[in-house]
C-alpha positions as CSV (number, residue, x, y, z in Angstrom):
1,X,49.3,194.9,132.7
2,X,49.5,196.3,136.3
3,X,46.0,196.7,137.9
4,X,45.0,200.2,138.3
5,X,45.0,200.6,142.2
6,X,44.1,203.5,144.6
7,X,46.5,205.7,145.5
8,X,46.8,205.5,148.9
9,X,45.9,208.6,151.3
10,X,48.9,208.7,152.7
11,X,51.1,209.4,149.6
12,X,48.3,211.6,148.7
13,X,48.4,213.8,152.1
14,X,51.7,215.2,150.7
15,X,50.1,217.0,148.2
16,X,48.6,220.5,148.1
17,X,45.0,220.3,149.3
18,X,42.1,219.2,146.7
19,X,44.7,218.3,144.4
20,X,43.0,216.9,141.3
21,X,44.4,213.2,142.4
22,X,43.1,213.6,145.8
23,X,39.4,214.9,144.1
24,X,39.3,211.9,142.3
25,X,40.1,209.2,145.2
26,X,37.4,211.3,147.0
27,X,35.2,211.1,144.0
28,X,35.9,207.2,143.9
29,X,35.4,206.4,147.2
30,X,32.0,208.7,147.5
31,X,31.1,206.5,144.5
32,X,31.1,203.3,145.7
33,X,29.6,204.2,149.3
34,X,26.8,205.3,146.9
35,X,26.8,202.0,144.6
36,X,27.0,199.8,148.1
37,X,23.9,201.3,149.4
38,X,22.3,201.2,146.4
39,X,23.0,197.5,146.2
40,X,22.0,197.0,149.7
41,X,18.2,198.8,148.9
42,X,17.8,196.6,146.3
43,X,18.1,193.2,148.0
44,X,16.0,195.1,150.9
45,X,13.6,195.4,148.0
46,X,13.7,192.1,146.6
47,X,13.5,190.4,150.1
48,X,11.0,192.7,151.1
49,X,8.7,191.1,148.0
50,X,9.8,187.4,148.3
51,X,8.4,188.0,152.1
52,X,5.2,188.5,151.3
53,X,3.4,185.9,152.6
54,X,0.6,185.1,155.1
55,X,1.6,183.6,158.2
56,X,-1.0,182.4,160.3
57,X,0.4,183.1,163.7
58,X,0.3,186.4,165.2
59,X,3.6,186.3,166.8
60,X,5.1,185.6,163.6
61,X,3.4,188.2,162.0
62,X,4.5,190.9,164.4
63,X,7.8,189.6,164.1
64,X,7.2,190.2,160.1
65,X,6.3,193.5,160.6
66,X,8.6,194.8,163.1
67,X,11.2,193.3,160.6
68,X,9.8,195.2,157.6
69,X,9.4,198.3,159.8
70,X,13.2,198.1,161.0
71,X,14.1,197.6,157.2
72,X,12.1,200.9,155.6
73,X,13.4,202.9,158.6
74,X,17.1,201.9,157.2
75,X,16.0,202.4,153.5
76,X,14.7,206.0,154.6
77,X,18.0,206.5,156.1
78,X,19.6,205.3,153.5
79,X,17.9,207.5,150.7
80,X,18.9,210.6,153.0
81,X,22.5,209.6,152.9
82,X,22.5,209.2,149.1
83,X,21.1,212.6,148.7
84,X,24.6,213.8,151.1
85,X,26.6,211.6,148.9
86,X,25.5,213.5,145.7
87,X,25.5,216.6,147.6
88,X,29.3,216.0,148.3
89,X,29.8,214.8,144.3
90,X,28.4,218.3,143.7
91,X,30.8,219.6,145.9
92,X,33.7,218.1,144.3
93,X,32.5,219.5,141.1
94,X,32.0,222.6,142.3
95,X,35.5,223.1,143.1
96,X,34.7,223.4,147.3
97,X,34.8,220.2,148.3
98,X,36.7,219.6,151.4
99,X,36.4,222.9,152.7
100,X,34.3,223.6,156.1
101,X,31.1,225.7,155.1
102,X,31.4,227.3,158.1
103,X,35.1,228.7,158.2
104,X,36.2,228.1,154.7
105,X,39.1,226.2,156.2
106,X,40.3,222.9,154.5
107,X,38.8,219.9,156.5
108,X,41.6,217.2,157.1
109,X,41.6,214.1,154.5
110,X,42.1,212.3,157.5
111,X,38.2,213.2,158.6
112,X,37.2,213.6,155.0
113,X,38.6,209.9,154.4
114,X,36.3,208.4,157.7
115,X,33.4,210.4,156.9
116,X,33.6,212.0,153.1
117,X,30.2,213.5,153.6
118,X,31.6,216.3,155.9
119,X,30.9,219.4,155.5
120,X,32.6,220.9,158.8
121,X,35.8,220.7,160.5
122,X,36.3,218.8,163.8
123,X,36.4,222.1,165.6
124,X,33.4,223.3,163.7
125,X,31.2,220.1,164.3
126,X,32.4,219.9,167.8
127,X,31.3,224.2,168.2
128,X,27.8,222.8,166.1
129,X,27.4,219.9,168.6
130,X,27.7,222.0,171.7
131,X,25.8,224.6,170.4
132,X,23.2,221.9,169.7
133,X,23.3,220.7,173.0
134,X,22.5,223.5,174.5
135,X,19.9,224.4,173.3
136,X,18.4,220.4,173.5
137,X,18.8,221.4,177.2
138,X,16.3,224.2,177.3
């Protein structure tokens, strides 16, 4: 009974774009991003509670609280990037997954395989990072 392994990318880059193989590595892999920081939160969580306890020394207690700080800024960002990773599920239900929002062009699997929450191109995140720029500059 073989194991039922990933295909990997570059078998799948041979066939036509958004093929239903390729939605479904996608879909796997956008998956368990989500489950990982899912699993990370909660072990945030559960240290967060097992921590609570008075220490009688301020510099430990600063210490405590720039730790617990640090760790509900990560959680915030963490929570954000779970609503992309849905957002991207949606996508791949949706049927436009992969394709840049801005120029309806396929994004390359290549990019969508480092960062599968993409919704541009390289040339259109590169135009939306000058652009940004710019303006930061004023």
């Amino acid at each position: 009974m073989g194991e039922n392994k990933p295909i990997p990318l570059s078998k799948l880059e041979k066939e036509p774009f958004m093929s239903e193989r390729q939605q479904e590595y996608f879909r796997a892999k956008l998956l368990a991003w989500k489950e990982d920081i899912l699993k990370e939160s909660r072990e945030t969580l559960q240290n967060l509670q097992t921590e609570n306890l008075v220490l009688p020394d301020a510099a430990d207690r600063a210490s405590t609280e720039t730790d617990r700080s640090l760790e509900l800024r990560t959680r915030d960002r963490q929570r954000k990037l779970i609503a992309k990773i849905e957002a991207a599920l949606k996508r791949i239900d949706d049927g436009i997954y992969g394709y840049c929002e801005e120029t309806g062009e396929p994004i390359s699997l290549r990019r969508l395989d480092a960062r599968p929450i993409a919704t541009l191109s390289v040339e259109a995140q590169e135009r939306h990072e000058r652009r940004e720029k710019v303006y930061r500059d004023d």
